[in-house]
N, C-alpha and C positions, 0 to 999 in steps of 0.2 A: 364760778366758771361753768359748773353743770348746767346753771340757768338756762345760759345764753346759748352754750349748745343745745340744749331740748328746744329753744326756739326755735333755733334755723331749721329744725324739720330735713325733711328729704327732698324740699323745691331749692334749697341752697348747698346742690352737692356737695362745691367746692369750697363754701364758706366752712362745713360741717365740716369734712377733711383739715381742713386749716383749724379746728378749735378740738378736733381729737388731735392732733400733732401739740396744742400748746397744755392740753390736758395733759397729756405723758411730761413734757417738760415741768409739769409744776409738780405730778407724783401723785397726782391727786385719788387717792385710793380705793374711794369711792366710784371715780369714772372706770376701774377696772372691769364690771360688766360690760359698759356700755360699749367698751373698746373692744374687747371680746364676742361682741355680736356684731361691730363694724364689721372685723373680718368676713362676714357672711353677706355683706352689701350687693348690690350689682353693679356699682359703683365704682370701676377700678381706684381710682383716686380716694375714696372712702376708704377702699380695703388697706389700701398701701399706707395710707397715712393712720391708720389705725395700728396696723403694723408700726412703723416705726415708734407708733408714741408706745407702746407696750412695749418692744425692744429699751426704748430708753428708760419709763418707768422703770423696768428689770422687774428682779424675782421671777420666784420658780412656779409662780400660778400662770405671768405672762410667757413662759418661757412654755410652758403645758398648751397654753393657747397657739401660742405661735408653731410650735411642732405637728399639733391639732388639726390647724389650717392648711400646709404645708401641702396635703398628699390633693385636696380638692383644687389648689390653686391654678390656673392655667394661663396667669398674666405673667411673663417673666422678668420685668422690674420689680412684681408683687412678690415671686418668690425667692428672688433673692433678700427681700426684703424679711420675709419671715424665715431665714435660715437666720 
């Protein structure tokens, strides 16, 4: 699954949003960097969906990330999402 997300790049916002969301779903423990630097996107829909696949992942590295991101966030779908 990492694969195919490092393909889609950053010319496929929403695709990339959509493969951090299935990344979180699978737990994949290894995507935990990469979801953790979503949250830094300019991409509102990258950040948010990087949020919740971390929220669902869980543990307390995503739970450090998502507190992290919280105070810089200014989109307010995105921060309810990292609460």
């Amino acid at each position: 699954m990492l694969a195919a997300w490092r393909q889609v790049g950053e010319r496929g916002a929403d695709a990339r949003a959509a493969w951090s969301l299935a990344l979180g779903l699978a737990s994949d423990g290894e995507a935990h960097p990469l979801l953790v630097a979503e949250l830094g996107s300019k991409n509102v829909y990258q950040r948010t969906y990087a949020a919740l696949a971390l929220g669902i992942a869980g543990g307390r590295a995503a739970q450090d990330a998502l507190r992290a991101a919280l105070p810089a966030e200014t989109t307010p779908v995105t921060r309810i999402t990292l609460m």
